[in-house]
N, C-alpha and C positions, 0 to 999 in steps of 0.2 A: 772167677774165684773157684768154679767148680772143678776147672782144670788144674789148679793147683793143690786142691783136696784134693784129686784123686793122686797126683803123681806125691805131694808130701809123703802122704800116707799108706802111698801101694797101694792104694784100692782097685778092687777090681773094677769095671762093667756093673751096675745094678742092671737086672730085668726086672724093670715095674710089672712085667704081666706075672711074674709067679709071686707077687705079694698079696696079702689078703688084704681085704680092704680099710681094716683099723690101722694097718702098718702101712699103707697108703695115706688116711687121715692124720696119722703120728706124723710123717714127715709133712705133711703138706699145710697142717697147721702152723708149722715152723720156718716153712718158705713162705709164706702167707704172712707172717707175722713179719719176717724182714722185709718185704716190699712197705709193708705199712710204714715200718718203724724207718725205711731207708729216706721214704717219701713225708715224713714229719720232717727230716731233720733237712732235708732238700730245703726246708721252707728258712732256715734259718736258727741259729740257739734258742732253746727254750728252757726253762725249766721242768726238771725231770719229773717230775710230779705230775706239771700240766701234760706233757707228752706223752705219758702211760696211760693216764685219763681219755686220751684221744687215741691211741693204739688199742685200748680198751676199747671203747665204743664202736673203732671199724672191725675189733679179733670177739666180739662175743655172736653167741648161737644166732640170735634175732636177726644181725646184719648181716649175717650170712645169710641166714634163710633166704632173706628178701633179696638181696644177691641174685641170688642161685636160682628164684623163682624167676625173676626177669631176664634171665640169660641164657635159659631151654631150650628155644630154640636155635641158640647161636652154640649149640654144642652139636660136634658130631655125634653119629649114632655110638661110635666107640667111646668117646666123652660121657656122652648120658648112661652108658652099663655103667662107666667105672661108677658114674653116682650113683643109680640105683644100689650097684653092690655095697658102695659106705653106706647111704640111710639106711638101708635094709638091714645092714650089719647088728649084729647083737652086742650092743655096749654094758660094757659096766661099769660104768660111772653113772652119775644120775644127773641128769640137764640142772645145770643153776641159771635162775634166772630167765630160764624159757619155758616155752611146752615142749612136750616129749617132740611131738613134730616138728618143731622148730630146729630143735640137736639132730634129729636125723638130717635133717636136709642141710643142716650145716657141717654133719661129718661127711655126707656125699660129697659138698663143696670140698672141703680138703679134701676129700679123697683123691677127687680130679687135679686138684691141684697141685698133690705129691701123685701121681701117676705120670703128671707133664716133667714136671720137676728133677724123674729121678729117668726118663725119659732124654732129659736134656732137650726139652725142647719150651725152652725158655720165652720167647716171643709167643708164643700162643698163651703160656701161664699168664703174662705179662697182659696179653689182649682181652682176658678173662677177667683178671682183675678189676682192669680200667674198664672193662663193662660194665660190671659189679661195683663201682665207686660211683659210676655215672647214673646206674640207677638207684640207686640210695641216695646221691645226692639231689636227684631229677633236675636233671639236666634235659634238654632238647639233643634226642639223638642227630636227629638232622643238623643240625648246626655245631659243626666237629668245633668251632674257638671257642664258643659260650662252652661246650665241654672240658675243652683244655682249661679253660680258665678257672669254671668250676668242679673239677670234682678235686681237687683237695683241699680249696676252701671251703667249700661246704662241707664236705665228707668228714673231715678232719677238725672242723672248727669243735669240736669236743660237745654238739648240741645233740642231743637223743634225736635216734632215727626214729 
């Protein structure tokens, strides 16, 4: 898809590194949001109502935090800047629904994830995610089928994390 945005519309090349880190979060919330909402509809029709419900609960600040905190380690050292630089970033909006802590470390999250995103390096967004689902769903990292199995029935089943 990304190759056909750029050539539809002329675009050039992004360099994710001369972005700042809320225009790193802006995009990445928005790639984030389509893997969710690609991976609901994967499962089969739903009603749109229940499936926003559930794209909801895996795109709010909390899910992310908790995300984000169990996948630290699995981030390189240029991964973990870009995050530092989102939480750190100075927002202006005002967290709903979180602590202030919570949004920041859920704008790191985006951030990293439109860094990768605009990066084009797709399979790494991708392996971040599916970390970030496994651990919110608690899954057995060691046992990669119980994982497959469950992180989008769990993750997704529309129950509070």
């Amino acid at each position: 898809m990304n190759e056909a945005l750029y050539k539809e519309f002329n675009l050039a090349d992004l360099d994710a590194d001369r972005y700042p880190p809320l225009d790193l979060a802006y995009i990445g919330d928005c790639a984030y949001e389509l893997v969710i909402r690609t991976c609901l509809l994967s499962e089969g029709a739903s009603a749109v109502d229940k499936l926003n419900r559930r794209a909801s609960n895996l795109a709010k600040a909390v899910t992310q935090a908790k995300m984000v905190t169990g996948i630290m380690d699995l981030l390189t050292e240029e991964e973990q800047s870009i995050y530092r630089r989102g939480r750190n970033a100075k927002s202006y909006s005002p967290a709903k629904n979180a602590t202030l802590g919570e949004y920041h470390k859920a704008t790191g999250f985006e951030a990293v994830i439109g860094w990768l995103y605009l990066k084009k390096e797709y399979a790494r967004m991708f392996e971040i995610i599916h970390k970030g689902f496994e651990i919110v769903a608690g899954c057995d990292k060691d046992d990669p089928e119980q994982a497959k199995e469950q992180r989008i029935e769990n993750v997704t089943a529309g129950e509070e994390l």
